[in-house]
C-alpha positions as CSV (number, residue, x, y, z in Angstrom):
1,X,-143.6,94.7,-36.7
2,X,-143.0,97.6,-39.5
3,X,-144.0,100.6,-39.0
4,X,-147.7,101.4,-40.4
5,X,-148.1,105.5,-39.9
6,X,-147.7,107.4,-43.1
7,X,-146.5,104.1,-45.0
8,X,-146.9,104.1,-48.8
9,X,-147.0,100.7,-48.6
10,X,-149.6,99.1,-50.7
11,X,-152.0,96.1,-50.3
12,X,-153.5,95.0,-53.3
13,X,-156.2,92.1,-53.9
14,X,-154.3,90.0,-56.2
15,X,-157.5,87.6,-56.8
16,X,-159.0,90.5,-58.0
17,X,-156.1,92.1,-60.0
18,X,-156.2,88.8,-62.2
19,X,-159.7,89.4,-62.4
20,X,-159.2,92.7,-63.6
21,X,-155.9,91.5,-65.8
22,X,-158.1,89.2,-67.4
23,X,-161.1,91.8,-68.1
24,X,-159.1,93.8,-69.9
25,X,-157.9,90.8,-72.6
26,X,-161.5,89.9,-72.5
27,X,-164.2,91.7,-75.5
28,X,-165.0,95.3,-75.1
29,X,-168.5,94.1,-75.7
30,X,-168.8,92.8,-72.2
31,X,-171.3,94.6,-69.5
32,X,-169.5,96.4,-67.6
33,X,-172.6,96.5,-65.1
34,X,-172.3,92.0,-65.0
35,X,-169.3,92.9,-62.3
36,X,-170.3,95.1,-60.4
37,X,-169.6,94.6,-57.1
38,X,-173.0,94.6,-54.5
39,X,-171.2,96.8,-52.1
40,X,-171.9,100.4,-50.9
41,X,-168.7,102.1,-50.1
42,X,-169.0,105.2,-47.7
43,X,-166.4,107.6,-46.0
44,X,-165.5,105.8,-42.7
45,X,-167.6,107.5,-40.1
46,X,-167.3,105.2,-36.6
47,X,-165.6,103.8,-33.9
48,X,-166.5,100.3,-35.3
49,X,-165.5,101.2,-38.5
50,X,-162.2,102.4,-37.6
51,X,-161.5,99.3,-35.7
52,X,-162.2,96.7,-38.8
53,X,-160.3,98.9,-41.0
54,X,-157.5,98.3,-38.4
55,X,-157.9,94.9,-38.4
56,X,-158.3,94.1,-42.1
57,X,-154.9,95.9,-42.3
58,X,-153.1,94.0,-39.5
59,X,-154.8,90.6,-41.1
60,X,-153.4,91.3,-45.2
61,X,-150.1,93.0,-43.4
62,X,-149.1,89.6,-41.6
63,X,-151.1,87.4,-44.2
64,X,-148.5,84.9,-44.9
65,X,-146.5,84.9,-41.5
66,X,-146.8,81.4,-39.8
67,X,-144.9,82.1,-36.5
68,X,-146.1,81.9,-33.4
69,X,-146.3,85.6,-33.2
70,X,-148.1,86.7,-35.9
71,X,-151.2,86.9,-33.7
72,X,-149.5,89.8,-31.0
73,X,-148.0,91.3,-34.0
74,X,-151.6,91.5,-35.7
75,X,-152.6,93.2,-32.3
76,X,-150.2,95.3,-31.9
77,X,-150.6,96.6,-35.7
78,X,-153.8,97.0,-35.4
79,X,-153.7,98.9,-32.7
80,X,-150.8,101.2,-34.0
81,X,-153.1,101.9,-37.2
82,X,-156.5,102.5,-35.4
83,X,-154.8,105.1,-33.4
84,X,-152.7,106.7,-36.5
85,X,-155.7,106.4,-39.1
86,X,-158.2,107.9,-36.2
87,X,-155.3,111.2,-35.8
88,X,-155.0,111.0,-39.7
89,X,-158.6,111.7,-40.7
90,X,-159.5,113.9,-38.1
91,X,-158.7,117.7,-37.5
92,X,-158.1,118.6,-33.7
93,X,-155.8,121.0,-32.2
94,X,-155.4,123.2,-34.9
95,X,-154.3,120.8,-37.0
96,X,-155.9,120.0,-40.5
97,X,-157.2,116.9,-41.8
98,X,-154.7,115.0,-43.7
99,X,-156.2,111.8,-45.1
100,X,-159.7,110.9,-45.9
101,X,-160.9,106.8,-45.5
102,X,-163.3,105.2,-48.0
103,X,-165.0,101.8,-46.6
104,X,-166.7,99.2,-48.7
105,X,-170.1,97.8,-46.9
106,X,-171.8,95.2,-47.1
107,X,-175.4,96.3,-48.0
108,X,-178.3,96.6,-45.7
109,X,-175.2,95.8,-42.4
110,X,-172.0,97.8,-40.7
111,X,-169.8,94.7,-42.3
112,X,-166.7,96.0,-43.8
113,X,-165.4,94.4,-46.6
114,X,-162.3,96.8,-48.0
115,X,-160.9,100.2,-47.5
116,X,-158.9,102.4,-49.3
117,X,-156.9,105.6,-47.9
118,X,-156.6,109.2,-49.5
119,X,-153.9,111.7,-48.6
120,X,-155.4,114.8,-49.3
121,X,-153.5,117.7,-51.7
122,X,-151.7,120.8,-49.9
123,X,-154.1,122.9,-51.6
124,X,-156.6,121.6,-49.1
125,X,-154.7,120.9,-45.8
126,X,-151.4,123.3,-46.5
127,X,-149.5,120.8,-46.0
128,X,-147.8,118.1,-48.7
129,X,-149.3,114.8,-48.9
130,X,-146.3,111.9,-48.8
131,X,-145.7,110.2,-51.5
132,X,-146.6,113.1,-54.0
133,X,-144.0,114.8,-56.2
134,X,-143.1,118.1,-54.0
135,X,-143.4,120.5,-57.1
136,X,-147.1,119.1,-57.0
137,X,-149.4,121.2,-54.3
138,X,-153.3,119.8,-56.3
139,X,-151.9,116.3,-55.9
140,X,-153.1,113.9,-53.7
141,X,-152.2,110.0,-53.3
142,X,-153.6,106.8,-52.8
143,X,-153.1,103.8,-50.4
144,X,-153.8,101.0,-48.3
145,X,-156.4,99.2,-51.0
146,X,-157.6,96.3,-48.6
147,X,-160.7,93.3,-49.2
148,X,-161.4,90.6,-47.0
149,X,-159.7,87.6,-48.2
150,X,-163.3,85.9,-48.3
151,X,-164.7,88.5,-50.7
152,X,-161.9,88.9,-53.3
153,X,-162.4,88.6,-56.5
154,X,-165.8,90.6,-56.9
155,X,-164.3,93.9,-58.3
156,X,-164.7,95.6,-54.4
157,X,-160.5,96.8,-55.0
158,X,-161.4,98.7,-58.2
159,X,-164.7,100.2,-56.8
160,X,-162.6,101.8,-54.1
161,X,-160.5,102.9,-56.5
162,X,-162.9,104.7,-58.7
163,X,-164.6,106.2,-55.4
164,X,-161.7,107.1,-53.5
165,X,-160.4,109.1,-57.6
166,X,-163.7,111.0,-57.7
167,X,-163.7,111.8,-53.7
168,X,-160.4,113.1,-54.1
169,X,-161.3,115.3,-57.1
170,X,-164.6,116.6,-57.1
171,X,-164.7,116.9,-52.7
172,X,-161.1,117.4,-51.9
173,X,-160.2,119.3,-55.4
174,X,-157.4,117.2,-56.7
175,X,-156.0,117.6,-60.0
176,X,-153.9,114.4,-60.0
177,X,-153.7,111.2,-58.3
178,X,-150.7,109.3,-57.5
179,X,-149.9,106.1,-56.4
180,X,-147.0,103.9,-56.7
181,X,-146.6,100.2,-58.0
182,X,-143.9,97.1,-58.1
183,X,-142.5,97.8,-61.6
184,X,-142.3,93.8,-62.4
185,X,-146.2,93.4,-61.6
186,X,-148.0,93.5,-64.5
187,X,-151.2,92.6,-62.6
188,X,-151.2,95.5,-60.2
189,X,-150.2,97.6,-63.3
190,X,-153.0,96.5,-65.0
191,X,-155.4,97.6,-63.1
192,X,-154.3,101.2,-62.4
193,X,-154.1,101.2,-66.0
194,X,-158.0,100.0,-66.4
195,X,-158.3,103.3,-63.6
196,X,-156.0,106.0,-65.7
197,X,-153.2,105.5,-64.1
198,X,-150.1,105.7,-65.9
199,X,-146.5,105.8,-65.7
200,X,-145.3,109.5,-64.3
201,X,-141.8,108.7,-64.9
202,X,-140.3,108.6,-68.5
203,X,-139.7,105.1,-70.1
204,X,-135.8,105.2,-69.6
205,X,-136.6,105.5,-65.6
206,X,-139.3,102.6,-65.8
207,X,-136.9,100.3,-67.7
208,X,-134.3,101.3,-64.7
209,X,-136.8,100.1,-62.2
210,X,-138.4,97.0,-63.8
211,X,-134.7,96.0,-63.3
212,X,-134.7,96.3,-60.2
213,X,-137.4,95.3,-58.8
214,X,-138.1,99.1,-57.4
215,X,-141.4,100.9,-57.1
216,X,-142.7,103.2,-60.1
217,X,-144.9,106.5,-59.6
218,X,-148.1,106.0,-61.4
219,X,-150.5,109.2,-61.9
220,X,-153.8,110.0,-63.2
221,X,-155.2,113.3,-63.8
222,X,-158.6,115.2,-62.5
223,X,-159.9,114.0,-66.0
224,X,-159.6,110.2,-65.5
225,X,-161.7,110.2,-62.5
226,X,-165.1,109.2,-62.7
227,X,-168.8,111.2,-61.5
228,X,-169.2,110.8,-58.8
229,X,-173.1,108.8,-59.4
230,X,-170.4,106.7,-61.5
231,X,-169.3,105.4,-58.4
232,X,-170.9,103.6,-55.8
233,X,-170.4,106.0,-52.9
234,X,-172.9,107.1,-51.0
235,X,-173.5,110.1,-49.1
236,X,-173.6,109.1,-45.4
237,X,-177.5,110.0,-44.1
């Protein structure tokens, strides 16, 4: 199986990307409270936690391999990322915290339903996070969006999103936000749009990569990301 430590690989709930894609034709009149999504999304804080955000992973990862080793590759990747995600969000041995992992809950249980990964800025851990420009030291990025295929389609994708922006900004002192996206899916584009996110490379560089099929850079600034009340974080008790 692929490598999972430090990956900027994304995976994206495209039921709720066409949800979103289809918000944003729909009349600015709309509540935006209608979709919210009943979750409560929390920095990831256990052992048990740690272990379904592993497993999520594994799950969307090998979601549409049939063979008859999907199952020991699911294993083995989830195993791979519990141990790299548990050395990633933790400082020991005089080394710094480098990421930071936002769960969604289920309310009132310990189920998770989605995740989302921060790599935290060089002004907070000294050392660049991947997949940031390297001129950029306040810049932090964004990764591994994940819902459980049976709760797609609720809006849980964007409220990590939002979280995981104001996190980064007003605890971890960002003052951008990067993450990348295919340049020929509108979709996903759509929604990082709906977040702030925009292109950080110039048109002339975008048209290059829609050709090709390549990733594109997408940034928001400290600006574009919401209170934190806006959100539906909650401080762990």
């Amino acid at each position: 199986p692929p490598s999972n430590n430090g990956s900027t690989h994304q995976v994206i709930d495209m039921d709720e990307l066409e949800d979103s894609h289809n918000d944003e034709a729909s009349s600015s009149s709309s509540s935006s409270s209608s979709s919210t999504p009943n979750v409560v999304v929390k920095v990831l804080s256990s052992a048990d936690e740690l272990q379904a955000v592993a497993r999520l992973r594994a799950q969307a990862y090998y979601a549409e391999d049939r063979s008859r080793f999907a199952d020991s590759f699911k294993k083995q990747f989830a195993a791979q990322e519990a141990a790299s995600l548990r050395q990633r969000t933790s400082a020991s041995n005089g080394r710094p915290q480098l990421s930071a992992c936002l769960v969604a809950l289920q309310p009132g249980t310990v189920k998770v339903l989605g995740c989302i990964d921060i790599r935290l800025p060089q002004t907070s851990t000294g050392m660049r996070a991947a997949g940031v420009p390297e001129d950029d030291a306040a810049g932090c990025y964004l990764l591994n969006v994940v819902v459980a295929e049976d709760w797609r389609g609720q809006g849980i994708g964007k409220a990590l999103m939002r979280a995981a922006m104001s996190q980064a900004v007003h605890v971890w002192g960002a003052l951008r936000l990067y993450t990348h996206v295919e340049a020929d899916n509108e979709v996903a584009s759509a929604l990082y749009r709906s977040c702030g996110f925009r292109a950080h490379s110039s048109e002339e560089k975008y048209a290059s990569a829609l050709s090709l099929g390549r990733l594109v850079l997408l940034m928001a600034s400290a600006e574009d990301a919401p209170a934190v009340q806006d959100t539906l974080f909650k401080q762990q008790q």
